[in-house]
DOMARGU-434397 format. One line per field, with one value per residue: residue number from 1; residue in one letter; x, y, z of N, C-alpha, C in turn. Coordinates in Angstrom, 2 decimals, decimal comma. Atoms other than C-alpha are relative to their C-alpha. Layout:
N
nr: (NUM | ...)
rest: (A | ...)
n.u: (X | ...)
n.v: (Y | ...)
n.w: (Z | ...)
ca.u: (X | ...)
ca.v: (Y | ...)
ca.w: (Z | ...)
c.u: (X | ...)
c.v: (Y | ...)
c.w: (Z | ...)
This chain:
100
nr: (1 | 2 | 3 | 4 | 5 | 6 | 7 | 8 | 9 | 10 | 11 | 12 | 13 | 14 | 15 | 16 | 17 | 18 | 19 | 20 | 21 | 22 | 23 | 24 | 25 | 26 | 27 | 28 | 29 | 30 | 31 | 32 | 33 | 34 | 35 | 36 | 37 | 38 | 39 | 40 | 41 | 42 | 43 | 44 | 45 | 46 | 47 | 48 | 49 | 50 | 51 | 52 | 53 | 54 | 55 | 56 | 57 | 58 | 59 | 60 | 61 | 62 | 63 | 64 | 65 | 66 | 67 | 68 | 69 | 70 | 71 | 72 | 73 | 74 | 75 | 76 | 77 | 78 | 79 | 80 | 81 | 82 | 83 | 84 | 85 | 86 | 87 | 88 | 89 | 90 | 91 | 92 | 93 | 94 | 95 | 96 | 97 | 98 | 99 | 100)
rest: (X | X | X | X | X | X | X | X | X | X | X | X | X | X | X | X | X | X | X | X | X | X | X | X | X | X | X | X | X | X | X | X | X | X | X | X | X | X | X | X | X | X | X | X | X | X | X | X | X | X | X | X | X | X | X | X | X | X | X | X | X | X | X | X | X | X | X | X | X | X | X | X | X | X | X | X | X | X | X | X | X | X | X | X | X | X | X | X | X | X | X | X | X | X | X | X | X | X | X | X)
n.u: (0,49 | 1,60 | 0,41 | 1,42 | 0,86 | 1,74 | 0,75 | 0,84 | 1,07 | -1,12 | -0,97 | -1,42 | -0,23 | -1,60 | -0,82 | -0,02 | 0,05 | -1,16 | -0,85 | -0,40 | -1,21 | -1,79 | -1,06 | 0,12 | -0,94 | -1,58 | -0,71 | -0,37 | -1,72 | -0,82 | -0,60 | 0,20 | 0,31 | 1,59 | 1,06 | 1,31 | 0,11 | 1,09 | 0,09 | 1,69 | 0,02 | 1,18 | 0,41 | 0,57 | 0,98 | -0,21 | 0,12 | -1,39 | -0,35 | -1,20 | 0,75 | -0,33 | -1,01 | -0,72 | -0,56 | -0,89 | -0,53 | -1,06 | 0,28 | -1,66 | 0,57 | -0,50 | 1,24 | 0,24 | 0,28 | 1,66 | 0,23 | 1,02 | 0,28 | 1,32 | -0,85 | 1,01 | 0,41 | 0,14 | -1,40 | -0,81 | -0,11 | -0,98 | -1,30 | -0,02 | 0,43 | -1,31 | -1,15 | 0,22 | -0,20 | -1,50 | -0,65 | 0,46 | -1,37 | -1,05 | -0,10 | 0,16 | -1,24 | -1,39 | 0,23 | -0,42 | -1,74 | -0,22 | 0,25 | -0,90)
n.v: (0,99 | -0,14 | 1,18 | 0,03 | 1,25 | 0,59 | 0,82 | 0,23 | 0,29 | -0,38 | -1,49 | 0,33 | -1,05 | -0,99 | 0,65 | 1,26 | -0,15 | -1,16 | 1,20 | 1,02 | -0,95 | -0,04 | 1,10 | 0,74 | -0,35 | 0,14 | 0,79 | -0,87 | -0,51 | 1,30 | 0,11 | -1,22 | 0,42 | -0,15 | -1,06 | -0,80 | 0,83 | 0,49 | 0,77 | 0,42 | 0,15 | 0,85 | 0,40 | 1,40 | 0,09 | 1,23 | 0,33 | -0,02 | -1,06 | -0,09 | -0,40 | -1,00 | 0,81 | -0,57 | 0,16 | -1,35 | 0,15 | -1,27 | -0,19 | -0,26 | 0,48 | 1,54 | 0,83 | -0,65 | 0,90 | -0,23 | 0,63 | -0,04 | 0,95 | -0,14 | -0,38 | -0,98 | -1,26 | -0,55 | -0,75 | 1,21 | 0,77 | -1,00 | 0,19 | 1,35 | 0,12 | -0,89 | 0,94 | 1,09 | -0,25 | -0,55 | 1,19 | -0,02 | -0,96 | 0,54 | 1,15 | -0,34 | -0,66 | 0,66 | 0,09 | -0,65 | -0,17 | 0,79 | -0,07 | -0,65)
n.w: (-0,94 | 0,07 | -1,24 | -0,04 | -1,18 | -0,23 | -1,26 | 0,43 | -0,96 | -0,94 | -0,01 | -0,96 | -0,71 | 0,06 | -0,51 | 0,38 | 1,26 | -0,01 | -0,80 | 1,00 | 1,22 | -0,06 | 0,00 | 1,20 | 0,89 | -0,15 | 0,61 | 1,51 | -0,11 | -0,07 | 1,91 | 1,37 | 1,16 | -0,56 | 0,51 | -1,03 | -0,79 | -0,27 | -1,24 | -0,13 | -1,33 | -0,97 | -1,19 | -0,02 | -0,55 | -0,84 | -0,92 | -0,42 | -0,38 | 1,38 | 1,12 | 1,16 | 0,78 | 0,40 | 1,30 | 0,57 | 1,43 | 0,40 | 0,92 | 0,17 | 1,20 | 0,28 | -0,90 | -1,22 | -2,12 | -0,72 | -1,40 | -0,82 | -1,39 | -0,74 | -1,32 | -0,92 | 0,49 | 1,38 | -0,19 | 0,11 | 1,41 | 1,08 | -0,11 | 0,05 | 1,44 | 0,24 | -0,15 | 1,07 | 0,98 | -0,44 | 0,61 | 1,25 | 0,65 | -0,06 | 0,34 | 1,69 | 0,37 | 0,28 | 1,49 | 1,16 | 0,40 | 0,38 | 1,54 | 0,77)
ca.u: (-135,68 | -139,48 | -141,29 | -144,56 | -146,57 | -149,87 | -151,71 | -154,23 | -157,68 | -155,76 | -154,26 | -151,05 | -149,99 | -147,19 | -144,65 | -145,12 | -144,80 | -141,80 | -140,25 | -140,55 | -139,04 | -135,86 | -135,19 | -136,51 | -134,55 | -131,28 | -131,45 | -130,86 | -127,35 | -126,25 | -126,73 | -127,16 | -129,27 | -132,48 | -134,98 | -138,15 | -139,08 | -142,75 | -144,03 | -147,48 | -148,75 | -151,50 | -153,14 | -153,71 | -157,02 | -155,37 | -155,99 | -152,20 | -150,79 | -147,95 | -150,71 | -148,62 | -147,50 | -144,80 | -143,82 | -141,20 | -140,18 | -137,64 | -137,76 | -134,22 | -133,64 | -133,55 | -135,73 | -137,16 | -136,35 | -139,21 | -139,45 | -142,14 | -142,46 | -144,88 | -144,55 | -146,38 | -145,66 | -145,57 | -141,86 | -140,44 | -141,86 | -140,15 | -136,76 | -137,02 | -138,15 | -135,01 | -132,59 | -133,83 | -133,50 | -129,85 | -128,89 | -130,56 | -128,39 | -125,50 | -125,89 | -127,04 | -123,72 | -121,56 | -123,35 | -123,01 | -119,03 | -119,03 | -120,22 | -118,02)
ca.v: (-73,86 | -74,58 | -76,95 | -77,56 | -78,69 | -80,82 | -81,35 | -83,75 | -83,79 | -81,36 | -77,81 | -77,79 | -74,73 | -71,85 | -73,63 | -77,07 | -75,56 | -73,05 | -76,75 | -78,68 | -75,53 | -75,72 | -79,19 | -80,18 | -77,13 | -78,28 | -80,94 | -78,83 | -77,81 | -81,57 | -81,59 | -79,11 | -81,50 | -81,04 | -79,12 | -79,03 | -80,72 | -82,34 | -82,73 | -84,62 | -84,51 | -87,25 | -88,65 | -92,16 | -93,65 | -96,37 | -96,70 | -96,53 | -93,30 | -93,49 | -92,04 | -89,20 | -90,05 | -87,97 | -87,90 | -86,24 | -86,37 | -84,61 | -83,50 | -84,51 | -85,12 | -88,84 | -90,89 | -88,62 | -89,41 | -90,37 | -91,06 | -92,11 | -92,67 | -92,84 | -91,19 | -89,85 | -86,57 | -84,77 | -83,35 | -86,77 | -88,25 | -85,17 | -85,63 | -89,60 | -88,97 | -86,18 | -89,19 | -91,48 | -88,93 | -88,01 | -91,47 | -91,53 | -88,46 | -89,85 | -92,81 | -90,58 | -88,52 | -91,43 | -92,74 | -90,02 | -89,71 | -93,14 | -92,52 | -89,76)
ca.w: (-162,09 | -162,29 | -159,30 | -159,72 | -156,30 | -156,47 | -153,70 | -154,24 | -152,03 | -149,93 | -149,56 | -148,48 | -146,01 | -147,02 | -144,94 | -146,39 | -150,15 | -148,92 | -147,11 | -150,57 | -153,10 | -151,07 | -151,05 | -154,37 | -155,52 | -153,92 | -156,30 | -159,42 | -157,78 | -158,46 | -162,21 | -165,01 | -166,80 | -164,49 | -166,18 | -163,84 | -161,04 | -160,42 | -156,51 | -156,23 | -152,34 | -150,90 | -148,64 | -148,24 | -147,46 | -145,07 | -141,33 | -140,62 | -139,10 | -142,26 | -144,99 | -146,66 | -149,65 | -151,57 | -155,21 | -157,16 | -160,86 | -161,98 | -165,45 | -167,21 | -171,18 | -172,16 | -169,17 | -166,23 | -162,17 | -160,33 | -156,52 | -154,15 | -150,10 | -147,85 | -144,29 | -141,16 | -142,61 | -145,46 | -144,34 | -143,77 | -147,01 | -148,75 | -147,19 | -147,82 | -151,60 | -151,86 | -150,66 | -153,29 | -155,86 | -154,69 | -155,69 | -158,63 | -159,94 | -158,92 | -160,84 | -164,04 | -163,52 | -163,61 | -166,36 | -168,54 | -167,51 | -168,67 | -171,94 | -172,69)
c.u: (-1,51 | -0,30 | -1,18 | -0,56 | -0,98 | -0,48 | -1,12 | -0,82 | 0,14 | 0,63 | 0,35 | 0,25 | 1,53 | 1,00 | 0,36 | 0,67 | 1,43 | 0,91 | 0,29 | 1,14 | 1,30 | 0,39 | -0,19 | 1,16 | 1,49 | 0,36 | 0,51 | 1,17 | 0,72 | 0,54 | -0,50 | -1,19 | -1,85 | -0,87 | -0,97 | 0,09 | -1,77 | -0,82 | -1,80 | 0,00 | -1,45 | -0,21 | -0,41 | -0,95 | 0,05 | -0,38 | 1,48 | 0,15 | 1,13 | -0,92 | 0,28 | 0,76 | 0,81 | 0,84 | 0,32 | 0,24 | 0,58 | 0,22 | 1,74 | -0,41 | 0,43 | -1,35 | -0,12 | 0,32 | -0,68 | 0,19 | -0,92 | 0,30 | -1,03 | 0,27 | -0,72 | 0,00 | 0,59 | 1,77 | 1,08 | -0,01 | 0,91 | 1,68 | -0,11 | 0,06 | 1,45 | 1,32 | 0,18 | 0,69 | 1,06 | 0,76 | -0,35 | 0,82 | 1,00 | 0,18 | -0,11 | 1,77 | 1,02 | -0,26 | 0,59 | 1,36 | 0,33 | -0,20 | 0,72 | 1,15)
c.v: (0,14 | -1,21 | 0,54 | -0,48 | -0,36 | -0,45 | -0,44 | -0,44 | 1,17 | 1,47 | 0,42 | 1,92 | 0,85 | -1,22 | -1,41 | -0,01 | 0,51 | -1,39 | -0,38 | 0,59 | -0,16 | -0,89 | -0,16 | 1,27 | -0,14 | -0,78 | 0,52 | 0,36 | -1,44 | -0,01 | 1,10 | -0,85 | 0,02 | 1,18 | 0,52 | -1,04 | -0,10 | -0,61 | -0,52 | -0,35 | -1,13 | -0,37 | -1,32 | -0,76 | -1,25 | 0,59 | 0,59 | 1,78 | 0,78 | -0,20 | 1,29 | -0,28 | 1,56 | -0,26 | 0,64 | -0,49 | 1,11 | -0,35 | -0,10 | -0,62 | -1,40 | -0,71 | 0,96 | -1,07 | -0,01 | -1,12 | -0,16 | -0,38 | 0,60 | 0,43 | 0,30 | 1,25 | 0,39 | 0,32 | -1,18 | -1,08 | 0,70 | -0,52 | -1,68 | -0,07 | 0,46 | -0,97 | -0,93 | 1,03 | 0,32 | -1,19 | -0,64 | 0,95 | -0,36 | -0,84 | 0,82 | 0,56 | -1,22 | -0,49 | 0,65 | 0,37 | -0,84 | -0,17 | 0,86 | -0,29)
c.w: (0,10 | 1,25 | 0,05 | 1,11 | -0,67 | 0,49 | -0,51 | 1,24 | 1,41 | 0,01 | 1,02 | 0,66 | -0,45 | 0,21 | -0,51 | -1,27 | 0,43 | -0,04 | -1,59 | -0,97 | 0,82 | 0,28 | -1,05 | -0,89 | 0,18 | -0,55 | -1,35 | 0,28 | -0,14 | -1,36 | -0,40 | -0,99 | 0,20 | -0,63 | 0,79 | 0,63 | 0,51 | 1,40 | -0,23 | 1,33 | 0,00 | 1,27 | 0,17 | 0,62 | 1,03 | 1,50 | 0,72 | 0,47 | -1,07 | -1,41 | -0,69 | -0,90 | -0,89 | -1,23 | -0,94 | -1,31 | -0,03 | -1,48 | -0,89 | -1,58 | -0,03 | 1,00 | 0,77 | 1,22 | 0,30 | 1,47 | 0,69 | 1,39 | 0,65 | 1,47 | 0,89 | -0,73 | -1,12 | 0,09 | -0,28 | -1,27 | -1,27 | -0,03 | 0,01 | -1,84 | -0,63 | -0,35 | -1,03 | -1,75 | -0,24 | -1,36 | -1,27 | -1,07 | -0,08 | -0,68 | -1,87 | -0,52 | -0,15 | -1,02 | -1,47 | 0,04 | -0,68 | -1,25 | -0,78 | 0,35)
């Protein structure tokens, strides 16, 4: 299991980094087919109070997953990004039952 953070403009606190490794790595207990997982952190130069943005790739063979949201916080864009990528797995695993 590899998980790369990248905070960009920005350095992110222990707690923030500890928060992401154990959700982004609870997605590797879905499939076997996840290789690495890719977080990129921002900050968005809007006005709005909902300027963290949050973006995951997950490293799989054939096409990669890739999620983005935007959030007040960094925590809530994580667990929003997580949900997206849930259903994104799910859709690969039935796929590939469907092919074999």
């Amino acid at each position: 299991m590899n998980i790369n953070i990248k905070t960009i403009h920005f350095t992110a606190k222990q707690e923030l980094t500890d928060f992401i490794t154990e959700k982004v790595g609870a997605l590797f207990r879905y499939s076997d087919e996840i290789l690495a997982g890719e977080v990129s952190l921002k900050l968005d130069k809007s006005a709005t109070r909902e300027n963290k943005i949050c973006e995951i790739r997950l490293v799989v063979p054939g096409n990669d997953l890739f999620a983005k949201r935007q959030c007040e916080t960094f925590e809530g864009a994580t667990k929003q990004t997580i949900e997206a990528l849930q259903k994104q797995i799910e859709k690969l695993k039935w796929k590939l039952k469907s092919i074999k």
